[in-house]
C-alpha positions as CSV (number, residue, x, y, z in Angstrom):
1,X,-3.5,-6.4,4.8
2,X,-5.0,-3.5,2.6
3,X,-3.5,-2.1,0.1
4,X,-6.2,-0.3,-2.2
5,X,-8.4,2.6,-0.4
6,X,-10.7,4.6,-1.9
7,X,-9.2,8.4,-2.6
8,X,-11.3,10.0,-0.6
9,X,-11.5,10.5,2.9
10,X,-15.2,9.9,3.3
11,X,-15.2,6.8,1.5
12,X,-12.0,5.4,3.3
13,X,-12.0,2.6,5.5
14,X,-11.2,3.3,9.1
15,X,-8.4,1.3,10.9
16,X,-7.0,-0.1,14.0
17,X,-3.9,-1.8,14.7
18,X,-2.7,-4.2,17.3
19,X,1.0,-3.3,18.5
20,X,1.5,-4.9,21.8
21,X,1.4,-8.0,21.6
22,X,2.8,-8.2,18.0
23,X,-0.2,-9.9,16.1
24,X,-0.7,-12.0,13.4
25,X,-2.0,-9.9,11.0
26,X,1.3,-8.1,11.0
27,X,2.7,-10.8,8.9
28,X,3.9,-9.3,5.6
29,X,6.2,-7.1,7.6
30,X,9.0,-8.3,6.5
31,X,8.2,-8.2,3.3
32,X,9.9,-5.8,0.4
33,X,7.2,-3.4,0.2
34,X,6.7,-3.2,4.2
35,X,10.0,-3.5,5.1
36,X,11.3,-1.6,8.3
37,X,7.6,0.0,8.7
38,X,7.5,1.1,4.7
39,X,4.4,0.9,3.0
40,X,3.1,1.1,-0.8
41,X,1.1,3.4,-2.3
42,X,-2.7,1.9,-3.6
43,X,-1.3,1.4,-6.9
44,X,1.6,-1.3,-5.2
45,X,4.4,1.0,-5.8
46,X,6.6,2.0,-2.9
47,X,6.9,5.2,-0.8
48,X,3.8,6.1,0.6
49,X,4.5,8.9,3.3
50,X,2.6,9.2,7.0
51,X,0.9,12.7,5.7
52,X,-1.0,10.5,2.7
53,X,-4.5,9.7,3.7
54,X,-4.7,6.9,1.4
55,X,-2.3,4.3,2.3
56,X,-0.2,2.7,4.9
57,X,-0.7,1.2,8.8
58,X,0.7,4.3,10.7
59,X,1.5,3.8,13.9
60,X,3.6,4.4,16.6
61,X,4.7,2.5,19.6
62,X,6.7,5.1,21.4
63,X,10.9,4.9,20.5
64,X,11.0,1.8,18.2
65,X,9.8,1.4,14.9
66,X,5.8,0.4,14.7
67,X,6.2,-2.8,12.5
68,X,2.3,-2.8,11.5
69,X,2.5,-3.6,7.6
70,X,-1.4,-4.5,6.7
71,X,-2.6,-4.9,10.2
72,X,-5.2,-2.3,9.9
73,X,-6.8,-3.9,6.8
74,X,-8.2,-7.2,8.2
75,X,-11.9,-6.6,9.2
76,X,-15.5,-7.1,8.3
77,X,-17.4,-4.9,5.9
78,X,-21.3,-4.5,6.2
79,X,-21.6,-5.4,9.8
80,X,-25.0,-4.2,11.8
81,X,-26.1,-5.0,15.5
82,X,-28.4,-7.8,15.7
83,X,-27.5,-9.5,12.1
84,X,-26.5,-13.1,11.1
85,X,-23.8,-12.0,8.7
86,X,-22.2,-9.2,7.5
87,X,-22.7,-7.6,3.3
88,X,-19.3,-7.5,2.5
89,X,-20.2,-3.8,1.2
90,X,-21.3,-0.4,1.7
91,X,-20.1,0.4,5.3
92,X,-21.6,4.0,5.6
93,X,-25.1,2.9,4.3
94,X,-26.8,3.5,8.0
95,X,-29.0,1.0,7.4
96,X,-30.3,-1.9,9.3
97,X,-28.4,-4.5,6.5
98,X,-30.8,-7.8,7.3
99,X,-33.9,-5.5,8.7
100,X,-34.1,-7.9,11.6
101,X,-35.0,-4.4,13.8
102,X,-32.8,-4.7,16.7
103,X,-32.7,-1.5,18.9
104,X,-29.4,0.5,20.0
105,X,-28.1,-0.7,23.9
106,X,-25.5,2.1,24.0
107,X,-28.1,5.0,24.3
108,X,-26.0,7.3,27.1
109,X,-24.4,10.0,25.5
110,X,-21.3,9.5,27.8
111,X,-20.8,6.3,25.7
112,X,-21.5,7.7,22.1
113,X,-18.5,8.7,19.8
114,X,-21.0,10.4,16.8
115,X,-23.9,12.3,16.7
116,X,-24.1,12.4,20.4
117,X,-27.1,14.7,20.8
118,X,-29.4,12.7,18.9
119,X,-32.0,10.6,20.7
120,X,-31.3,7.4,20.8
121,X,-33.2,5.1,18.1
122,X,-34.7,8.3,16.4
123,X,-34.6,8.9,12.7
124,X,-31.4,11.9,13.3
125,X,-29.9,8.8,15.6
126,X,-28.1,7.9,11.7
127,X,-25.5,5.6,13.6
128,X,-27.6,3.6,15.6
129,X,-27.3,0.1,13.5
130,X,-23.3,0.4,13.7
131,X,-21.5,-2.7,15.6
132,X,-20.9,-0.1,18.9
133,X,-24.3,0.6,20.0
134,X,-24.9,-2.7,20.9
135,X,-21.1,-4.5,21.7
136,X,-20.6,-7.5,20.4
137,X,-24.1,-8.3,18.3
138,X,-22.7,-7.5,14.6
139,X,-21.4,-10.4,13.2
140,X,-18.3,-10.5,11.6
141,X,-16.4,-12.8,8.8
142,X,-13.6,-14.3,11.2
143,X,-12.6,-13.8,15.0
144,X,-8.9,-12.5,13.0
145,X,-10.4,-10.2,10.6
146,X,-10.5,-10.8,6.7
147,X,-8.0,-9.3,4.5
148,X,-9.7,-6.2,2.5
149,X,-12.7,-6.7,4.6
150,X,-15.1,-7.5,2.3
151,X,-16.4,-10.5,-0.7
152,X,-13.4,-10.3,-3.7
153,X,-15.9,-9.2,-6.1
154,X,-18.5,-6.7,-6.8
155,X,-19.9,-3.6,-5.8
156,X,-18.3,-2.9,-2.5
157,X,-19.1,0.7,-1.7
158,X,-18.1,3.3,0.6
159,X,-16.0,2.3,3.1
160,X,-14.4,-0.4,0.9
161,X,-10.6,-1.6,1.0
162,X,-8.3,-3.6,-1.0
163,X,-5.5,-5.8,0.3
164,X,-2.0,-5.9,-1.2
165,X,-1.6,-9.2,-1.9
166,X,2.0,-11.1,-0.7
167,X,3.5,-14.7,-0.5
168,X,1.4,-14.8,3.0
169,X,-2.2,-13.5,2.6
170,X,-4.6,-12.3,-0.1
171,X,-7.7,-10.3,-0.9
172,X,-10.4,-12.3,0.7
173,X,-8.4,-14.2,3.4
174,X,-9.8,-15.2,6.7
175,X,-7.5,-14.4,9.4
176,X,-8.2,-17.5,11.0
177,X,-7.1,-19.7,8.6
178,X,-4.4,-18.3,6.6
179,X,-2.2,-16.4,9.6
180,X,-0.1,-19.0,11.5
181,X,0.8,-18.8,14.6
182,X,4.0,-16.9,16.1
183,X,6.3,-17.7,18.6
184,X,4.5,-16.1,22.1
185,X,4.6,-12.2,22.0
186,X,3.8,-12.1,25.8
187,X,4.3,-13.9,29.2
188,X,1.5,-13.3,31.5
189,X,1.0,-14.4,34.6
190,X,-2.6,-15.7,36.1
191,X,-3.9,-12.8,38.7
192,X,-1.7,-9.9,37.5
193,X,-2.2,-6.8,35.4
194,X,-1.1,-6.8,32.0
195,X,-0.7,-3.8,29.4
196,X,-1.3,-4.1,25.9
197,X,-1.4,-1.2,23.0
198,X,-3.4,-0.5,20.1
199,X,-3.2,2.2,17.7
200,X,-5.9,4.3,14.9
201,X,-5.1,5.2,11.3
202,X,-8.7,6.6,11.0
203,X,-10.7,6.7,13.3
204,X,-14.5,6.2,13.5
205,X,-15.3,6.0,17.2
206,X,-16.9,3.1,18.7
207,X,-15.7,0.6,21.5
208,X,-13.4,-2.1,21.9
209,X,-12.8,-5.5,23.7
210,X,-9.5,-7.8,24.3
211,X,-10.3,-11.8,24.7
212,X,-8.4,-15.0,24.9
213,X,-9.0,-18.3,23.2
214,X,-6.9,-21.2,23.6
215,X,-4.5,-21.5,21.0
216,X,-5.5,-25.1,20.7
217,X,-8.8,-24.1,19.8
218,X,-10.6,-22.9,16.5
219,X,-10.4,-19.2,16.6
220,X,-14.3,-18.4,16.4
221,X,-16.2,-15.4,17.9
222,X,-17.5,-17.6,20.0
223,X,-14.6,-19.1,21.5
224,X,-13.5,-15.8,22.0
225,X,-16.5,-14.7,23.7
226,X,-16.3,-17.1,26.7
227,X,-13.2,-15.1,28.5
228,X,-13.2,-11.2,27.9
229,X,-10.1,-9.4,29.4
230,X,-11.5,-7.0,32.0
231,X,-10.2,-3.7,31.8
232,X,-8.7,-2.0,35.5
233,X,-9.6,1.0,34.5
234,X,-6.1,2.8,33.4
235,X,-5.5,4.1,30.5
236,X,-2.6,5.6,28.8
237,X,-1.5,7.8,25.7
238,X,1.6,6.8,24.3
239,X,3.8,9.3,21.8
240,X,6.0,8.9,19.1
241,X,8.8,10.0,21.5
242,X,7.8,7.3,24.3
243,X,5.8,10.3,26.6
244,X,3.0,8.5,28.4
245,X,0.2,10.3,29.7
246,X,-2.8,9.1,31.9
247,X,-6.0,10.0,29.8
248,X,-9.5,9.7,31.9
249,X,-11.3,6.8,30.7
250,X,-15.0,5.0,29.7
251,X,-16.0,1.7,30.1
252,X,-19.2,-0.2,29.3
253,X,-21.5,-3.2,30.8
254,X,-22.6,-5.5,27.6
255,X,-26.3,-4.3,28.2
256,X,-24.3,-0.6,27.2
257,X,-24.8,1.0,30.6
258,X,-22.1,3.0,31.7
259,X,-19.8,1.4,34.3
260,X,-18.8,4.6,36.5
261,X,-15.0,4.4,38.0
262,X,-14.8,3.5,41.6
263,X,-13.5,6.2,44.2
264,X,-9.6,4.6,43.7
265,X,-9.7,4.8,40.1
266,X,-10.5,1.4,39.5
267,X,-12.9,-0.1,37.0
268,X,-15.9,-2.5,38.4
269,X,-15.0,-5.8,38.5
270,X,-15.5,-7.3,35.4
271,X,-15.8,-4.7,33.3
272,X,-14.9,-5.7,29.6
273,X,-16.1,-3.3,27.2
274,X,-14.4,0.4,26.8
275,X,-14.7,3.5,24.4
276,X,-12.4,4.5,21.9
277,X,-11.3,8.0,24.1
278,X,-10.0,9.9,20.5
279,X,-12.7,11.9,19.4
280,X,-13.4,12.7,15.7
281,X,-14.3,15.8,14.2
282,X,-17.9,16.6,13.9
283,X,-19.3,14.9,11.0
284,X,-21.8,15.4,8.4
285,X,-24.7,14.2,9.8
286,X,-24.2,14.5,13.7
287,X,-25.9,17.6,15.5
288,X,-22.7,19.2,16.7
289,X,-21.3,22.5,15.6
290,X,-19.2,21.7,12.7
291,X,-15.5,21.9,13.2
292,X,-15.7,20.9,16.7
293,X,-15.2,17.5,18.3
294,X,-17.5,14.8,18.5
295,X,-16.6,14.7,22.0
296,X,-13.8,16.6,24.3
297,X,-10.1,15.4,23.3
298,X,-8.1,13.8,25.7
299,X,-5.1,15.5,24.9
300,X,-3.6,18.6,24.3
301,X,-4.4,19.4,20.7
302,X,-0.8,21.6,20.1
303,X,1.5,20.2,17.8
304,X,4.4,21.2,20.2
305,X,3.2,18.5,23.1
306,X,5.5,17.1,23.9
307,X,8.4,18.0,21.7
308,X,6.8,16.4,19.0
309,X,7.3,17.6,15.6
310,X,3.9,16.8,12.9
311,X,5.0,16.5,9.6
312,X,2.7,18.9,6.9
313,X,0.0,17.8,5.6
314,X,-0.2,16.1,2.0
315,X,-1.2,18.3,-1.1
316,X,-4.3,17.5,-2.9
317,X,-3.4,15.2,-5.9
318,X,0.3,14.3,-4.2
319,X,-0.8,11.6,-1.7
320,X,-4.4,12.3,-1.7
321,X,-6.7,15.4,0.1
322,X,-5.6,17.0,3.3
323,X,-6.3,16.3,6.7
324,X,-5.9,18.2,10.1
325,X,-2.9,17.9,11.7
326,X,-4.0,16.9,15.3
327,X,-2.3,14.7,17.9
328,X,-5.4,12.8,19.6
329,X,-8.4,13.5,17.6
330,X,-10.0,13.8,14.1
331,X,-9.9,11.6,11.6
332,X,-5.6,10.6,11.8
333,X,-5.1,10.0,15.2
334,X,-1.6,7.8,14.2
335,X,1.2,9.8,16.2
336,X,-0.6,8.7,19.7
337,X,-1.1,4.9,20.6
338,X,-3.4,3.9,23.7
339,X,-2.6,1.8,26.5
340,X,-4.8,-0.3,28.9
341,X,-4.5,-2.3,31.4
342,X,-6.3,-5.6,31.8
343,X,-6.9,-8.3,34.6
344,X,-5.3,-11.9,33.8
345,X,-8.5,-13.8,35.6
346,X,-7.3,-16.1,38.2
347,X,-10.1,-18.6,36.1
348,X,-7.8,-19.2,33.6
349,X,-5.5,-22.2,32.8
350,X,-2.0,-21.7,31.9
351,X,-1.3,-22.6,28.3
352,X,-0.6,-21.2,25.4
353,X,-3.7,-18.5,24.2
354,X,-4.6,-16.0,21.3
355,X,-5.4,-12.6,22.8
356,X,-8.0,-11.6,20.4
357,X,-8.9,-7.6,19.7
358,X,-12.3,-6.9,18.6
359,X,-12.9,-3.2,18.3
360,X,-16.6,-2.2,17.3
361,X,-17.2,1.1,15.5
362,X,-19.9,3.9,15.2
363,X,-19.6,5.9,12.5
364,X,-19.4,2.9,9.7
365,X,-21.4,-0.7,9.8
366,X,-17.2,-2.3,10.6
367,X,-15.5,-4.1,13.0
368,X,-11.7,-4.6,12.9
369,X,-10.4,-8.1,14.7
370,X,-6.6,-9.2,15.1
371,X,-5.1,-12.2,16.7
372,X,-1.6,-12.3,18.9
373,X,-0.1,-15.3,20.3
374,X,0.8,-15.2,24.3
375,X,1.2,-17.2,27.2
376,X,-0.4,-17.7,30.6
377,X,1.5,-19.0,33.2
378,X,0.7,-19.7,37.4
C-alpha cells in the first residue's frame, strides 16, 4: 500500500483499513519494512511512530497486534457522484470532475459528516460532488482499491499518495488483479449475524458499505453490487485494550434517506448503507464554529477512557505537524476500531466469497475498497 503522503495534513490522503476479516490488501505484512505492524517512513526508511501524521496503517484491533501494512493506501483518487471514471488527481478540488451535473441524494443533515449546515446543492454546500452524498455513484479504478490511488504519473494533487513498492504490489496496481487470494479469513453461516471491523487513519467522513462477490467471479463493482451486507443495526467501538462500547448508530437507504432504527434497536430490513459515526474537526470551509466537531463524538473524548494511555503528539519537523490527541474524532481516529454487525441473507449460496468494503467519503472526491476472502456455509 502507500508509502509516500504529502507532509501536510491538509493535503494527506485519508484512510480506512479492513481488520476483521484479514484482507488482501494487507499483503506486504510480512514484509521487512511492515513486519510485526512496523511501518516506514515516506522516504522507505524504517521507524515511523503512531504520533507521525505522515506515514503508516495505524490501527488497532483490540489486544493483538493490528497487522495492516499498506491497507489503507489502496483506493481511487478523483472520484465524483454521477461520473464514468475517476481523474486519478486532485481529491480536494470540490468540483464536479466530468460536469455531468448530478445532484447530491444525501441532503439530511443527520446523514452529513462536513459542512452540515449548508443547504444542500448550494454554492456553501462545497462537498456535495464527493462519492458520500450520493452512495455508490462515484466510480472507482477497481472493486479492491488501487495501490497509491491514483495514475503513476503526473500532477496528482492534494490528496495524493504514494505506494511503497514490495515483491507483492506496486504504485499503480489494481487490487483486483495483482492481490491473490488467502486462505478463508471467516466462516459464516447463511441466516446468522456476523461482525466484522474496520478502522480510520484519517478520517474524512462519509459512508460505507460491506458486499460479497463470489470468489469465482471477476471482482467488479458490479459484481459486488448485486448482494450488499445489510447492517442490523449494532455498532461497536473497539479499544486498543479490547473495551467495547455500544455507540448509537446511522444508516442510509441508497436514494440517501435516513433509515430511522426500529423500537428494539434493530435496523430496517435491508438496510445497506451506514455513516462513518467519528466526527472530524470543523473544517475550513464548513459553517460550524471552528474547533468544534463536525458532528457530536460518540465517545468520551478524555484520554484516560478507558485506561488508555495516548502517546504525545509528534513535533513539527520530527514526524511531521501536530495533530489532536483525541480517541474517536478529529482527523486520527486510529486508537478506536468500529464494529458492525451484518445479516448473512438466507439468498445466498454457500461457497467460497470475497467480502468486499467500499467506504465513500465527504470531505475529499475518494473512495477506499478492500477485498477479504470468507466462506458461507448452510
Amino acid at each position: 500500500m502507500v508509502a509516500v503522503l504529502l507532509a501536510c495534513s491538509s493535503s494527506a490522503a485519508s484512510h480506512s483499513i479492513t481488520i476483521i476479516p484479514a484482507p488482501r490488501n494487507a499483503v506486504d505484512k510480512d514484509t521487512p519494512l511492515f513486519l510485526n505492524g512496523s511501518f516506514p517512513f515516506p522516504n522507505g526508511e524504517p521507524g515511523c511512530q503512531p504520533t507521525s501524521s505522515v506515514c503508516g496503517c495505524w490501527c488497532t484491533n483490540g489486544t493483538e497486534p493490528c497487522l495492516a501494512a499498506q491497507t489503507c493506501f489502496w483506493f481511487s483518487q478523483g472520484c465524483t457522484i454521477g461520473c464514468s471514471e475517476c481523474t486519478g488527481y486532485d481529491a480536494r478540488a470540490q468540483v464536479d470532475t466530468c460536469g455531468i451535473g448530478m445532484q447530491p441524494t444525501i441532503c439530511d443533515p443527520r446523514l452529513r459528516t462536513y459542512n452540515v449546515g449548508a443547504e444542500c446543492g448550494s454554492e456553501a454546500d462545497i462537498y456535495k460532488h464527493n462519492p458520500w452524498r450520493a452512495p455508490g455513484t462515484a466510480p472507482i479504478f477497481d472493486a479492491c482499491g488501487r495501490a497509491g490511488g491514483g495514475y503513476l504519473a503526473g500532477p496528482v494533487g492534494p490528496g495524493a499518495a504514494m505506494f511503497t513498492n514490495t515483491t507483492h504490489a506496486k504504485q499503480g496496481d489494481l487490487g483486483s488483479q495483482v492481490l491473490v487470494p488467502t486462505p478463508s479469513q471467516a466462516t459464516w453461516k447463511i441466516g446468522s449475524e456476523v461482525e466484522v471491523m474496520w478502522g480510520l487513519r484519517a478520517n474524512h467522513g462519509g459512508g460505507f458499505q460491506w458486499r460479497l462477490c463470489p470468489a469465482r467471479e471477476e471482482l467488479t463493482e458490479a459484481c459486488f453490487q448485486r448482494t450488499p451486507l445489510p447492517f442490523v443495526g449494532r455498532q461497536i467501538l473497539v479499544y486498543a485494550n479490547g473495551t467495547r462500547m455500544p455507540i448509537p448508530s446511522k444508516y442510509a437507504y441508497a436514494n440517501g434517506s435516513v433509515a430511522a432504527i426500529t423500537a428494539d434497536g434493530q435496523a430496517p430490513v435491508g438496510i445497506t448503507w451506514a455513516m462513518n459515526p467519528l466526527p472530524d474537526l470543523t473544517q475550513d470551509g464548513s459553517l460550524g464554529a471552528a474547533g468544534a466537531f463536525e458532528f457530536p463524538t460518540p465517545c468520551p473524548e478524555d484520554a484516560s477512557y478507558p485506561n488508555i494511555s495516548v502517546p504525545e503528539a509528534a513535533e513539527e519537523g520530527a514526524g511531521g505537524p501536530k495533530w489532536p490527541e483525541l480517541l474517536c474524532s478529529g482527523e486520527r481516529p486510529f486508537r478506536v476500531s468500529i464494529v458492525d454487525v451484518l445479516a448473512i441473507p438466507d439468498h445466498v449460496p454457500p461457497g467460497e466469497y470475497v467480502v468486499g468494503f467500499r467506504w465513500d467519503v465527504e470531505e475529499t472526491a475518494q473512495v477506499w475498497n478492500s477485498c477479504s476472502d470468507v466462506t458461507i456455509v448452510a
